[in-house]
N, C-alpha and C positions, 0 to 999 in steps of 0.2 A: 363509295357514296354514303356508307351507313357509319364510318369511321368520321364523314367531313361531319354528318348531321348528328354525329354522338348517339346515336341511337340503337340502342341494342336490337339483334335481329329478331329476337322472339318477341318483340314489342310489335313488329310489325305484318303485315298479311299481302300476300304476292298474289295475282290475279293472273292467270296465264290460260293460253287456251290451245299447248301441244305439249307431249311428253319430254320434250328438248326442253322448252322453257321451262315446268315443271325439274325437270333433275338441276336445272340450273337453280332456280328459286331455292330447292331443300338442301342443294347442295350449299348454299350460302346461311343455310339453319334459320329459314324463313321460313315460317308456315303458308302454306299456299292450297289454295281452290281453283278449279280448274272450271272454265265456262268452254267447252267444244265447239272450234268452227265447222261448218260445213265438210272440211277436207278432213278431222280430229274427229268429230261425234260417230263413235262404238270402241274408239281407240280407249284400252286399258291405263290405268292412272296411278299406278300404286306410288305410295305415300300423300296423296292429295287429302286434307281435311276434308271437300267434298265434293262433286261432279256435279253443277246447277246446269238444269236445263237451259236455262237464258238469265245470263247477268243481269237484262233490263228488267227481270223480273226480281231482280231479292232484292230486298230492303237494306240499307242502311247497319240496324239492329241485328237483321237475323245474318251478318256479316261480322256482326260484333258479337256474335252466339258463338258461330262456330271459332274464333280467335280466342274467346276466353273458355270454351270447351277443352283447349288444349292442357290447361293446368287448373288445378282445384286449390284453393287456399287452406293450408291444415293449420294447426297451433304451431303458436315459435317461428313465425317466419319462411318454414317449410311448405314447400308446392309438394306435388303427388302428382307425376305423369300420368295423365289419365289413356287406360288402352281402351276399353270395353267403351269408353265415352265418345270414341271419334265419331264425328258425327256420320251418318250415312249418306248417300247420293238422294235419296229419295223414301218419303212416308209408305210406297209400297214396298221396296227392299225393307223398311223396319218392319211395314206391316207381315211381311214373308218372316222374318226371322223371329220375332216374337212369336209367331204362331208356333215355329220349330219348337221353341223353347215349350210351352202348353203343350204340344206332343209331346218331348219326350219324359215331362213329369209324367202324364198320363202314362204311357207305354211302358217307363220302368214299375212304377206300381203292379199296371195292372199284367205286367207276366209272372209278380211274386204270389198274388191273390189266389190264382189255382190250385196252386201245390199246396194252399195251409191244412186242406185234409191231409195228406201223406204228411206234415208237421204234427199232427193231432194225434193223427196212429203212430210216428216213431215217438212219442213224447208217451203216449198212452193216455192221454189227457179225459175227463169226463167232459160231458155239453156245459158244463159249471164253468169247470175250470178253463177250457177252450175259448168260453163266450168273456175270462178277464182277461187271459192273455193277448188276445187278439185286441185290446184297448189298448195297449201301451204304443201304437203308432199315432191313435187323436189321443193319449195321453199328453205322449210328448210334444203333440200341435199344441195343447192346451198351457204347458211350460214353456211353447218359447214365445206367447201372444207378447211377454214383455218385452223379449229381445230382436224384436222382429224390423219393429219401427226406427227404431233407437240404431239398428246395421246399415238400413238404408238409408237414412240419412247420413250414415255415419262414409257410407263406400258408393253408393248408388243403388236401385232399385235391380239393373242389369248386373253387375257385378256379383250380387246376393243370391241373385236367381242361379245365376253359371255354376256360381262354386259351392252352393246348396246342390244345385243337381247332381254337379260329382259326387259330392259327398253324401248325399241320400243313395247314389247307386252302389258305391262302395258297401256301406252298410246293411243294405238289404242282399249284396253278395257274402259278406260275412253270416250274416241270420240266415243264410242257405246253407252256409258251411259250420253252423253249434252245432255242436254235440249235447249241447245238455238245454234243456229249458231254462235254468237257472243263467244263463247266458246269452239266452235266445231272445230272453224280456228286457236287459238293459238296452241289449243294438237295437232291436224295433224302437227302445223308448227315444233314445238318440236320432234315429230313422224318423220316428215322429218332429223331434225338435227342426231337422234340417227340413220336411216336406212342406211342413209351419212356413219356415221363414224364404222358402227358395218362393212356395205360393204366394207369400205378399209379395215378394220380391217381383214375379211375373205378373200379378196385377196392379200392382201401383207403375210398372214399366209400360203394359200394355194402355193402362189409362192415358199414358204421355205418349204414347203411339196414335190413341186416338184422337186427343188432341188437335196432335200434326196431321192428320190425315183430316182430319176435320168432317168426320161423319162416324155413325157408330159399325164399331166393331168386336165390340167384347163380349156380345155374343159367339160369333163366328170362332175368334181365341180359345174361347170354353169346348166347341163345338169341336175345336183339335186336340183338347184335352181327351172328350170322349172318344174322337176317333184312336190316340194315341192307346189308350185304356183298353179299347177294342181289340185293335192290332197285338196289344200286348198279352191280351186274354187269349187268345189265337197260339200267341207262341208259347206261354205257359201251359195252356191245356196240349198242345202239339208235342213238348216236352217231356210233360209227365206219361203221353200214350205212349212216348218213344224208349221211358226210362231212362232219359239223363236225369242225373242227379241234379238236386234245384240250385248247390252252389255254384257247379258249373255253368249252369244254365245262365245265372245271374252276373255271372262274374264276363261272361262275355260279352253280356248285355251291357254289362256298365262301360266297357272299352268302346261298345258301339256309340250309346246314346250320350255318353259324358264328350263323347268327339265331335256330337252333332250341336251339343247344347255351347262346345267353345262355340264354333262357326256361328251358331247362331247370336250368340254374345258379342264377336266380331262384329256383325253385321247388323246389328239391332237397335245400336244409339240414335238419339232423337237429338235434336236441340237446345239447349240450355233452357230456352223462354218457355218450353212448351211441359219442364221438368218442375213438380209442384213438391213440396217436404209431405214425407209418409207420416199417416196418423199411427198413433201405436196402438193394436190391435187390444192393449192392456187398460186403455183409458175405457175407465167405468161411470162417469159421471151421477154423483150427488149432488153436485152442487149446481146452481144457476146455471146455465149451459152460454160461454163464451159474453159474458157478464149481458145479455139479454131480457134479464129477468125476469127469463122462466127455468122454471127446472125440465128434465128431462122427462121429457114425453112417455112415460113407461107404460101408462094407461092403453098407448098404440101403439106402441114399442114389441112389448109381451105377444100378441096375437101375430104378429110379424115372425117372431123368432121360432114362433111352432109351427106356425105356415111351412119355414124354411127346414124348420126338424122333422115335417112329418117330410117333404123331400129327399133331406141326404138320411133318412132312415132306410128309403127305397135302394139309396147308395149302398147303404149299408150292407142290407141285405145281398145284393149282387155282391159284394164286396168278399163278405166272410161266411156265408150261409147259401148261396145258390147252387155250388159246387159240391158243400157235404149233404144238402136236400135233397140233389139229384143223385150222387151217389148212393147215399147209402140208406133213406125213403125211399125211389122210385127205382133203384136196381141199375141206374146207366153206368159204362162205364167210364172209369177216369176222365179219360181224354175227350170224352163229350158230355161230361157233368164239367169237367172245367172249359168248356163249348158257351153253355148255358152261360157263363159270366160275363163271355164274348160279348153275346147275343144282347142280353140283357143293357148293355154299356152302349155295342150300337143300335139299338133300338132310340136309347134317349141321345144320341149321336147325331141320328135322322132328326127327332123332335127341335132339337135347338140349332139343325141349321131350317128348320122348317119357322122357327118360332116366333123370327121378325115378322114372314108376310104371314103369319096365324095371325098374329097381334095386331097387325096393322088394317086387316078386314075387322077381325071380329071384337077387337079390343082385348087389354091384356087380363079383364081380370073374367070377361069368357073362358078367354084360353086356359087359367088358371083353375076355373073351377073344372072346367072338361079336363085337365091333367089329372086334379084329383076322383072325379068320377073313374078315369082309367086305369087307377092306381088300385083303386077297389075291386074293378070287375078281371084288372088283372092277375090280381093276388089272389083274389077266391078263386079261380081259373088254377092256379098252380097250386092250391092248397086239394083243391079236390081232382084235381089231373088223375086219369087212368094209367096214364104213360109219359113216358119220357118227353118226348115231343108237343104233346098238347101243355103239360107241364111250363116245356120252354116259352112255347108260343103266350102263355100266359104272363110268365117274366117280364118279357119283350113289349106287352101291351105296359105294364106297369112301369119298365120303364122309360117307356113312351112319352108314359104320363108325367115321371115328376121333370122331363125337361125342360120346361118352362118357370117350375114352382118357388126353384131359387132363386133368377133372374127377377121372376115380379116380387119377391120377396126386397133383394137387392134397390131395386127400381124405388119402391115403396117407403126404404127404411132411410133413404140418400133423402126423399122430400121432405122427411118428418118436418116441422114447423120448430123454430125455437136452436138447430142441431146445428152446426157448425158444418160445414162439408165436410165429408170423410169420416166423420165421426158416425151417424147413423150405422155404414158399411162396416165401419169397426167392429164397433158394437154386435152388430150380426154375426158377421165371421166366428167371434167370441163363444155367441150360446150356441150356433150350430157345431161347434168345436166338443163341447160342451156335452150337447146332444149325441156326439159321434160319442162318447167318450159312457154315456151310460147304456145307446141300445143294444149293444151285443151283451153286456149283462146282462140286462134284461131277457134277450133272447132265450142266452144260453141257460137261465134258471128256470123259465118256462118251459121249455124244452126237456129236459132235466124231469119236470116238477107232471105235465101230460104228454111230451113228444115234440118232435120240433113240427109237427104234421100240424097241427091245432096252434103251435107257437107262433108259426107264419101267420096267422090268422091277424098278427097284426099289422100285417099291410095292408088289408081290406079298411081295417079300423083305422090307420092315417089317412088313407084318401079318403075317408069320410070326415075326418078332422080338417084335411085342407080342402073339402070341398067347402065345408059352411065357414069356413076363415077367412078362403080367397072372395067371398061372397061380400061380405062385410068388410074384408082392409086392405083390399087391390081394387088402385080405381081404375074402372071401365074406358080406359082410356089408351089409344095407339102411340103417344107421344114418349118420346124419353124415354127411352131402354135404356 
């Protein structure tokens, strides 16, 4: 039939609704979608474009998605079989599999974050030198803001994410297995480039998840970051009390969580219609903003992006300092000084899957100023702690708190007036990159300069920074997360 009508088979799209007809369609290199009858619906589908609940339901268009889904137009006349692109059965399986993806950035991270005491003591590093070395992971976030945008339009948003993840696991199992510092700082820096760009990669993906699903969710996405972070802080501190070595440790980490993030890559494509071109996290705008004739809003901008740094400063801190404060200030040992990171991670784990119905009673820029109030009474709580325990319990209020700070920050810098979409978010990502990238200097010269006892001191001093910021430039409003 397709030889009378001269038409080539990949031109065309095959409807079927059992695995017979299906092998028959692919086997004639027709692309086909499966609508299940009655006697077929739970029956398995493999090589289908996609598994629609009821044919009478899809559109035209979103039939003409998944048929041009199949192949991507490059230079020179050349297509690009797209795999990570096929589309999926349903915005819940993407919504399931994107989340994977947010796990397992979080989880490899945060099993390396423990062990950086036992990196500091074989290195012999001072609180100076400790608080630059530990920059070279948002260093290198900060170098790839250029290369970020420019890959995922260039491969896809999923695609970037997948093989950013492998390759930030790999890397941080190398930086387990240096020998020397001088070798330690270039892999984290690299380490930094891929977390950079596998992160946009998962949020400009998860955005087109939302999309499709047509309600929000990227909350919730983040919310399996922290959990992943959690989990991950668990098995790094579990490691270090066990005395495996952190290369190992890592290196089987990456076998794991590089397996989970294909499967999740398989399973995680959306739509073409619902797939929007990524802004490059590197666009700094001086000039008129999208020929509007206004310039860039900085006046509202600036108060936004400290809002957002006095936040991942709270990160921060959990991040590269929780672990040698409880170590080696309060006396705990290893494996529950690297506890505390845990704690600290699902503490704001709970807050942000808490944070839509917070926001939605009491409004978002309540909720914001109450994160930063908890930010401060949870920092002075671990600054002045007797013990180990009360210490933790203090972290865990803190970071209670910043889990909402970025979101409304986020929320906030997407409205600015005059700003093109995606550009405001940009823009943010940028200075709190920015931000990651000067507080552990900071930290670690304070520290240094009267102890890191008194150094922490400046987490009490950011939540009082984002409590009178969130006051003034988060509006009091439940809408649009």
């Amino acid at each position: 039939m397709l030889e009378r009508l001269a038409v080539d088979s990949v031109d065309c799209l095959a409807v079927e609704d059992s695995t017979a007809g299906l092998a028959a369609a692919v086997g004639a290199g027709i692309p086909t979608v499966v609508a299940p009858s009655v006697h077929t619906r739970g029956d398995d589908f493999p090589g289908a474009l996609a598994v629609l609940d009821d044919l009478a339901t899809a559109a035209l268009d979103e039939l003409q998605d998944l048929h041009s889904a199949q192949r991507r137009p490059l230079g020179g006349g050349r297509s690009l079989q797209v795999t990570l692109r096929a589309v999926t059965s349903s915005p819940v399986r993407a919504r399931w599999a994107i989340s994977a993806q947010f796990f397992t950035n979080g989880v490899i991270g945060g099993s390396f974050l423990p062990r950086l005491p036992e990196i500091k003591q074989a290195y012999e590093l001072s609180d100076t030198a400790y608080g630059f070395v530990v920059v070279a992971l948002p260093l290198g976030s900060i170098l790839a803001a250029a290369v970020a945008g420019p890959l995922i339009r260039r491969f896809g948003a999923l695609q970037v994410a997948v093989i950013g993840t492998v390759a930030y696991a790999v890397l941080l199992a190398l930086a387990g297995f240096s020998p020397s510092v001088l070798l330690f700082v270039p892999i984290m820096l690299t380490a930094g480039v891929m977390d950079a760009v596998l992160d946009s990669g998962q949020n400009v993906h998860g955005m087109a998840v939302e999309r499709w699903y047509d309600k929000s969710i990227i909350n919730s996405l983040h919310a399996s970051w922290s959990l992943g972070a959690t989990m991950g802080g668990f098995i790094g501190a579990a490691s270090a009390g066990a005395g495996i070595p952190i290369g190992w440790q890592m290196a089987v980490g990456a076998v794991v969580w590089s397996a989970l993030a294909v499967i999740a890559g398989i399973n995680g494509a959306v739509p073409e219609k619902f797939v929007r071109s990524a802004t490059s996290e590197a666009e700094i705008p001086d000039q008129p903003v999208a020929n509007s004739g206004r310039r860039f809003p900085w006046a509202r901008f600036v108060p936004l992006a400290v809002l957002a740094i006095c936040g991942t400063l709270v990160e921060d801190v959990a991040n590269n300092w929780v672990t040698l404060y409880l170590f080696r200030e309060i006396g705990a040992a290893i494996g529950v000084a690297g506890a505390g990171f845990a704690i600290m991670l699902g503490a704001q784990f709970v807050g942000r899957m808490l944070g839509d119905p917070m926001t939605d009673r009491w409004g978002r820029g309540a909720v914001a100023r109450t994160g930063g109030a908890m930010i401060s009474v949870g920092g002075l709580i671990a600054v002045i702690a007797p013990n180990t325990w009360v210490a933790v319990a203090g972290f865990a209020i803190a970071g209670f708190g910043t889990a909402t700070l970025v979101p409304a920050a986020y929320a906030a810098s997407d409205g600015l007036p005059g700003v093109p979409h995606g550009t405001g978010i940009a823009m943010l990502g940028w200075f709190m990159r920015i931000g990651f990238l000067v507080t552990s200097p900071a930290i670690g010269l304070m520290a240094d300069a009267v102890g890191l006892h008194l150094a922490l001191l400046i987490l009490p001093a950011a939540g009082i920074v984002a409590t009178v910021l969130a006051h003034g430039t988060v509006r009091n409003s439940n809408n649009s997360r």
